[in-house]
N, C-alpha and C positions, 0 to 999 in steps of 0.2 A: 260254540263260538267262544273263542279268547279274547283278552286284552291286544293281543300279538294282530287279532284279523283270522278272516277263515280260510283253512286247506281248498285250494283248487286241483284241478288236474295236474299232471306235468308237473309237482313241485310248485306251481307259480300261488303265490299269496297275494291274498288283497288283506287291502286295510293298512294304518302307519308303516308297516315294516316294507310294505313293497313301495311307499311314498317315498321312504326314506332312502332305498334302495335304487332308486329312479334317482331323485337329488345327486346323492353320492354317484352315481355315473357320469349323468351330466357334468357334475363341480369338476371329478377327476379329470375329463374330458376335456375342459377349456383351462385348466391347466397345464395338458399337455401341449395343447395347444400352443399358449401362450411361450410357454418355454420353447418348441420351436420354430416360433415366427421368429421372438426374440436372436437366436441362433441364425436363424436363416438372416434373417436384417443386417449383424456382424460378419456375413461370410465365412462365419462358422459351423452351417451345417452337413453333414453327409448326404442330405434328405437327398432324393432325384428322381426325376418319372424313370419309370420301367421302360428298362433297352429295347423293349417290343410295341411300345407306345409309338404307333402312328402320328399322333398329332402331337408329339415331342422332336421328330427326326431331323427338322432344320438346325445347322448348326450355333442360331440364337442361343438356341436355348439353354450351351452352355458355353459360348462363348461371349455370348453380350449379359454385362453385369444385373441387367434389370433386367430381359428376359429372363436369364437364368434364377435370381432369387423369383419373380413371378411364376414360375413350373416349382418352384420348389415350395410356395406356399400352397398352391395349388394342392400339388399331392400331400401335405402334410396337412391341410385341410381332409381331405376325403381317408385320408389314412386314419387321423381320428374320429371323422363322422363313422367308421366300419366300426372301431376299435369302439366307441361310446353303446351303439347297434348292438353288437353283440354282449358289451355288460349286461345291457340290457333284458336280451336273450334270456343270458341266466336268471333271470327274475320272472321271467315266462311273460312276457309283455313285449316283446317285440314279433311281433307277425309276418310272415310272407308278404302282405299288402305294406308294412313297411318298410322294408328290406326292397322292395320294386321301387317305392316311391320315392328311396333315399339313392338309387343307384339313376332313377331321373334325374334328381336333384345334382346331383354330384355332374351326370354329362354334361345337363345345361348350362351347370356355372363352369365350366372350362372354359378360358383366356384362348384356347384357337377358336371358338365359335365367336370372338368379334374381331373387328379391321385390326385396330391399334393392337392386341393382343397374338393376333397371329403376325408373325417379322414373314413368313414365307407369302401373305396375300399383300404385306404393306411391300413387300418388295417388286409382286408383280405389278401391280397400281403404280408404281413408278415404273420400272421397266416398259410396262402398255403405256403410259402418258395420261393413264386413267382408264383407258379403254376394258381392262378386264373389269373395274366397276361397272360402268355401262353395260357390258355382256351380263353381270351378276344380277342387274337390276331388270334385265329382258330375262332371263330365265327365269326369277322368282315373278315375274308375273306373270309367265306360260304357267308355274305350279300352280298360281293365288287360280288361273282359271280353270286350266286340265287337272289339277290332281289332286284336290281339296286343300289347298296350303300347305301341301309336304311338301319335300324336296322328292324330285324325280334321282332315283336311284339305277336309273340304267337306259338308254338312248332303244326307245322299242322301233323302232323306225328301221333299225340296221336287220332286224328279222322277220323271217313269214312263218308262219304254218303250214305245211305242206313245201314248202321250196329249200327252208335251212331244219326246220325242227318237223320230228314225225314225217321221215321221209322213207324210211324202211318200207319194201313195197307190198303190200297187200291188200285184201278186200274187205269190203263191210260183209258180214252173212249175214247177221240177223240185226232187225231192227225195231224198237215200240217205242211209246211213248217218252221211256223212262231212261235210255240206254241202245249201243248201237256193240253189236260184238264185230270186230276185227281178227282175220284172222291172217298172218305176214305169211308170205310165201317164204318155203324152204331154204336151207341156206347150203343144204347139204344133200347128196344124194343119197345116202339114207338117213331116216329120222328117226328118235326115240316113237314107240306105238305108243305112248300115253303120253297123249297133251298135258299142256301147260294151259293154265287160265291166270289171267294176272285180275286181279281185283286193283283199281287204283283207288284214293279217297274220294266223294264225290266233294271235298274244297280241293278246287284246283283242278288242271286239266289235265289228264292222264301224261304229255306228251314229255313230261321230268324225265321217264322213263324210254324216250325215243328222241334223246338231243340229237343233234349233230352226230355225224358218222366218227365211230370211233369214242362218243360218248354216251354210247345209246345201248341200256339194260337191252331193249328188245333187240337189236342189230346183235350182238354178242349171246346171246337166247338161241336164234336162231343158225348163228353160227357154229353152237356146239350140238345140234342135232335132234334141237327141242320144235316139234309142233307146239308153236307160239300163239296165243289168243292175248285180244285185250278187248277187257269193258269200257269201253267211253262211256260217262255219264252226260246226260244232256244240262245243259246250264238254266236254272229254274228260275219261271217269270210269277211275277204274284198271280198269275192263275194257276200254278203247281204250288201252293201254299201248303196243300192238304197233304202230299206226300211225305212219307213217315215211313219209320223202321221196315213195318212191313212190308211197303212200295219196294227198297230199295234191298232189305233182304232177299226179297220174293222176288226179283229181277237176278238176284246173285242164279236163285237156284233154275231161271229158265235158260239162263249164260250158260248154264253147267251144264243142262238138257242139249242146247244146241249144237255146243262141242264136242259132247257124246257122239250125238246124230251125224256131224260133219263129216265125225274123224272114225264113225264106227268102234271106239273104244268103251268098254264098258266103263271103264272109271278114269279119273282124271286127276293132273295133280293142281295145287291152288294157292294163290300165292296174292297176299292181302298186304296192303301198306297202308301204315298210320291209320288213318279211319275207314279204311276199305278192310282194313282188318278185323273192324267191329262187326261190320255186318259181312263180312265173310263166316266170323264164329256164330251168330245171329241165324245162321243158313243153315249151318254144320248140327246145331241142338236142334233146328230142326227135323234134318235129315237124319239126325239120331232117337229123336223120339217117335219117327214112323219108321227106323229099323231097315231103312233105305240105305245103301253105302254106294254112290255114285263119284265120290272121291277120295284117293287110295292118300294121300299128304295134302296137309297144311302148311304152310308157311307163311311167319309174321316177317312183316319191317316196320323196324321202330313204332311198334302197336300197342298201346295201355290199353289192358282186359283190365286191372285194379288200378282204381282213383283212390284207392284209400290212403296211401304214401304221400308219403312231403312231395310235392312239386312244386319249380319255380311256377307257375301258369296258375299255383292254388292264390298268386295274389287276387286274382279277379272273382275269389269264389266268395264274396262278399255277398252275402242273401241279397242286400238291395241293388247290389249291382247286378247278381244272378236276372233276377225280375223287372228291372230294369231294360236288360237286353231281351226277356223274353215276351215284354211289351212292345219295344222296337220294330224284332221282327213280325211278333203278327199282325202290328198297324200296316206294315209292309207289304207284307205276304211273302217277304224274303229276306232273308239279312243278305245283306249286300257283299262282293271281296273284299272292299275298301273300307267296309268294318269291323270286318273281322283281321282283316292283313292288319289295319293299326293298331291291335292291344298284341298282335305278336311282335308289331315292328318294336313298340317302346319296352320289349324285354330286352332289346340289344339295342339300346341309343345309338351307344357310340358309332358302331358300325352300320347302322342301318337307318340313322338320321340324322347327324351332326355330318358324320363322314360327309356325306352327300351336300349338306348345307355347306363346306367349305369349299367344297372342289366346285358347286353351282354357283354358291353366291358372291364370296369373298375373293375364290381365284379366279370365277369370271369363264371355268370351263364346260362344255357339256357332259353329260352323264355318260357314262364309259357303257359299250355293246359289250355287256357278259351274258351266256346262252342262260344260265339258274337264274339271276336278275329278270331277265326278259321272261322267262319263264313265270315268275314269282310274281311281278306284277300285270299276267296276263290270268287275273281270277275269277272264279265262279262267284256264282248266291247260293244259299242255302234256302231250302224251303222252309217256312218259316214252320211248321209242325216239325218236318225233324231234327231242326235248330231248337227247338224248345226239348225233343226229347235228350238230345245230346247235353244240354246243359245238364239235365237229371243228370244222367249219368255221372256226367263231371260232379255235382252237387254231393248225391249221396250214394253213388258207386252201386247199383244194384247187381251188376252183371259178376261180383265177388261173392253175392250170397245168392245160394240156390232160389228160384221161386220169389224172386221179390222182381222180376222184372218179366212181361210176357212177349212173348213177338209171333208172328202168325199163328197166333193161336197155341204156341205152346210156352209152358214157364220153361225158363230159362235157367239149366245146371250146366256150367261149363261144363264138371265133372264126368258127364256121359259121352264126353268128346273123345273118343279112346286111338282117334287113327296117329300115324308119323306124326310129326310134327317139330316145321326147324324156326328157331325163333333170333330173331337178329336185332340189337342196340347199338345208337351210336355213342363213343366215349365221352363225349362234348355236347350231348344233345340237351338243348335246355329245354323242348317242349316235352319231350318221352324219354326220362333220364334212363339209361340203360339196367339200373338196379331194379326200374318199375316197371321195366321188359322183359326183364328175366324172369317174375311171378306169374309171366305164363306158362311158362315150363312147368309151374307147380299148380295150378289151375285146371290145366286139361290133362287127362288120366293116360295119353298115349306117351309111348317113347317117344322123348324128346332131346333134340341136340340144338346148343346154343352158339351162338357166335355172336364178337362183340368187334364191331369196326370203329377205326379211328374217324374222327372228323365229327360233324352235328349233324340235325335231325334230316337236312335235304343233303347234305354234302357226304354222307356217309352212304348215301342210297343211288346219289352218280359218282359211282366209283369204280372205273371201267380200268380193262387191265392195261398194266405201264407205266403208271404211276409210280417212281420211286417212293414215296412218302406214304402210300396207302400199306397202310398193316393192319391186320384182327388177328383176334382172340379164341382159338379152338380148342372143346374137351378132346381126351383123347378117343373116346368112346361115348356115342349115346346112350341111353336109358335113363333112371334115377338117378337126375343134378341134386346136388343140394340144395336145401332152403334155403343158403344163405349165399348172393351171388358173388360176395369175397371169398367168401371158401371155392365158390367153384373157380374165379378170377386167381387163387391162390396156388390151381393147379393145371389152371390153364397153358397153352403153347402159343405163344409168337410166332405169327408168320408174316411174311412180308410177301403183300400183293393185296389182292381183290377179295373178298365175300363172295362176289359173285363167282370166282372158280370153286370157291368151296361148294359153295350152292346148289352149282350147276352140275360137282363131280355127287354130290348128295344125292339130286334126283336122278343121275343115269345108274347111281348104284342099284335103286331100287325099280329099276329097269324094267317090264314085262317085256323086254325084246325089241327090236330094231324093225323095221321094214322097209321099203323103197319108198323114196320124196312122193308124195301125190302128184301127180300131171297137173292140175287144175285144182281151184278155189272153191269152196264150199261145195255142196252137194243138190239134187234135187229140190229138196226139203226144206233147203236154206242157200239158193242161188247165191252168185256176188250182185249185191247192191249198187254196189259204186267201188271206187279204189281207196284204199286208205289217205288220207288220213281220217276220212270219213267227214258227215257234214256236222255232229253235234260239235266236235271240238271246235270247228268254227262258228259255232252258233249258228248255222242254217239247219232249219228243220223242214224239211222236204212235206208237199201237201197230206203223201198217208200218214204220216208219222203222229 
């Protein structure tokens, strides 16, 4: 130890030099400050919200004198609350949990989330005669009862299950406890002979993947000649409390058994999202350490195998808030959608809770029918054991070092994972940032080819062809990416369209052959159950089940 204070990790010092270093941010910082109110005050500054700022677009806010300096304090507030954050940074004292809590801070005090402040809701409130307040004050108290005091972010009333979303036609084959497999009828008269298995996450309901026609991963699946399966997960009540890795790994690999059987294919291809993708690789060490190969490709969407990386999401990785939530749920015996959906929603304020507090409360409108909305706030529970395992993971990242994590009974080395394998990031994605998607490619020991799509973590996964604005990222060749995913991004190719045609021309390359559409639905062994969209995703669970 010095007079100076002691060396920490990362450069960051304790002791006077990092006190002082703290001070001198701050001082510099409300200087800045100062000197641009001042500016701003004389209608002398350049400052101005960003031309993409939604809650700037009214023409107040530069054409009325006092609007316009109030958008302009505004952003020259939050410009140097970032700019103070990040001196800070460099002294190793500012954390991910403050960098969230200052990017709260910053939505909540914006001037459009009250009356007098936004000119476009004081406009409406004249224009209605007051009526759009009265509308404002009946919707927030439909929230204060239906939605635990958020703002309702999308009108669920305008959608069904089964009638507008997951309407692609097919059967349920198999069914237990835990999961119901789906398999869609053909779209074509001949089919690729090796199925497809789609893993979805068990947060949330599989049917992201089966929007509306024309928006729907499975409807376009099926259309280029893929025998299509999907896992539904059943949605867990405090008496599924005790379900854990193993439940839900060890359901992956009897999905795998049944599609075999169905479709008479020795082997299958498999295709895992965000956390269907854990316990899809969960399945795969399995199947690798009994020396079993029942599936010939892997494929991730937007799926973190290492938590070791920077993540926005590491703000919550606070030990007592860790233990905190893994008390929650096993008081429960389930964490809930509605507590888990709100520490994702306050990573995007702006857009995913002020947005909606304006257009509900202050303009007096109802929430707008968008199919991903509806979708998003139509959420599962987690059992509260494998919500407590998940958090490890998140915690201390086991699943990056060999043997420190076990699942049916075997330790866990991605490393022995050696099959295909295509792995896909979204550009924008703030839950699975795409640089921390890409160290699966260097985790699992097979040839691996990467692709990176535009848009975030659910917007980059319905991305159905036609879209002018959809474009990804492709190597020219699979095998040995580099470690570093800018070197690979450095020699990447733009293309403009879908993932999913990449995807889809991926798995027909590795083709075992074509055969004629099957007549009929499932087989002896695994009759049809019922029609798709099946009963878990609506929460009916049938007497055998």
């Amino acid at each position: 130890m010095t007079s100076g204070g002691t060396a920490e990790p990362d450069g960051a010092v304790s002791g006077p030099r990092s006190s002082l270093a703290r001070i001198g941010a701050l001082y510099s910082g409300y200087w800045r400050l100062a000197g641009d109110l001042a500016g701003i005050a004389l209608g002398m500054s350049p400052v101005s919200p960003a031309a993409d700022d939604w809650r700037f677009r009214d023409r107040a806010w530069t054409d009325h004198p006092f609007y316009r300096r109030l958008g302009q304090a505004y952003t020259a507030s939050c410009a140097v609350a970032d700019e103070t954050l990040d001196d800070l940074a460099r002294t190793g004292r500012a954390t991910p949990a403050a960098r969230f809590l200052l990017t709260i801070l910053e939505s909540a005090s914006a001037p459009t989330n009250t009356l007098l402040g936004n000119p476009a809701a004081v406009k409406r409130a004249y224009e209605t005669g007051g009526l759009s307040l009265l509308r404002g004050v009946r919707n927030f108290a439909g929230d204060v009862r239906h939605n635990g005091g958020m703002p309702s972010t999308v009108d669920r009333s305008a959608y069904q299950v089964g009638r507008d979303f997951a309407i692609t036609p097919g059967a349920v084959v198999d069914r237990d406890p835990y999961a119901e497999v789906i398999q869609y009828r053909p779209g074509t008269e001949q089919v690729q002979a090796r199925p497809v298995l789609i893993v979805p996450p068990p947060i949330g309901r599989y049917y992201f993947l089966d929007l509306r026609p024309g928006r729907s991963m499975v409807e376009y699946a099926v259309g280029r000649g893929l025998q299509t399966f999907m896992l539904s997960w059943r949605n867990p009540t405090r008496d599924q409390a005790d379900w854990n890795l193993d439940t839900y790994a060890g359901r992956v690999l009897t999905a795998i058994d049944a599609v075999r059987e169905v479709t008479g294919a020795p082997d299958i291809d498999v295709i895992g999202f965000c956390a269907g993708g854990i316990l899809l690789t969960l399945a795969l060490n399995h199947l690798a350490a009994l020396g079993q190969a029942p599936v010939h490709s892997a494929s991730y969407a937007v799926t973190l195998l290492d938590w070791g990386q920077e993540v926005p999401i590491k703000a919550f990785s606070a030990s007592r808030l860790l233990a905190l939530a893994r008390w929650n749920s096993a008081r429960a015996g389930v964490i809930s959608a509605r507590d888990m959906g709100g520490a994702f929603t306050w990573m995007r304020p702006d857009d995913l809770v002020w947005k909606s507090w304006v257009n509900n409360y202050l303009m007096g409108d109802k929430p707008p029918a968008f199919d991903i909305l509806a979708w998003n706030a139509d959420g599962t529970n987690l059992p509260a054991a494998l919500h407590a395992q998940f958090l490890d993971i998140f915690e201390h990242n086991p699943l990056a070092t060999p043997g420190r994590l076990t699942c049916l009974g075997t330790p866990v080395d991605l490393s022995t994972i050696t099959l295909p394998t295509y792995v896909t990031g979204g550009v924008t994605d703030h839950l699975t940032p795409w640089t921390s998607c890409y160290r699966t490619t260097q985790l699992l020991s097979g040839p691996s080819t990467f692709v990176l799509s535009n848009a975030g973590h659910i917007q980059s996964l319905v991305n159905p062809p036609g879209n002018p604005k959809a474009v990804y990222y492709a190597g020219a060749e699979p095998g040995a990416l580099p470690a570093d995913p800018q070197a690979w991004l450095a020699t990447a190719d733009k293309h403009t369209g879908t993932w999913w045609t990449h995807w889809a021309d991926w798995i027909i390359a590795q083709s075992s052959g074509t055969q004629a559409a099957p007549a009929w639905l499932g087989s002896t062994e695994h009759p049809p159950l019922g029609d798709a969209p099946g009963c878990y995703v609506r929460d009916l669970v049938p007497a055998d089940a």
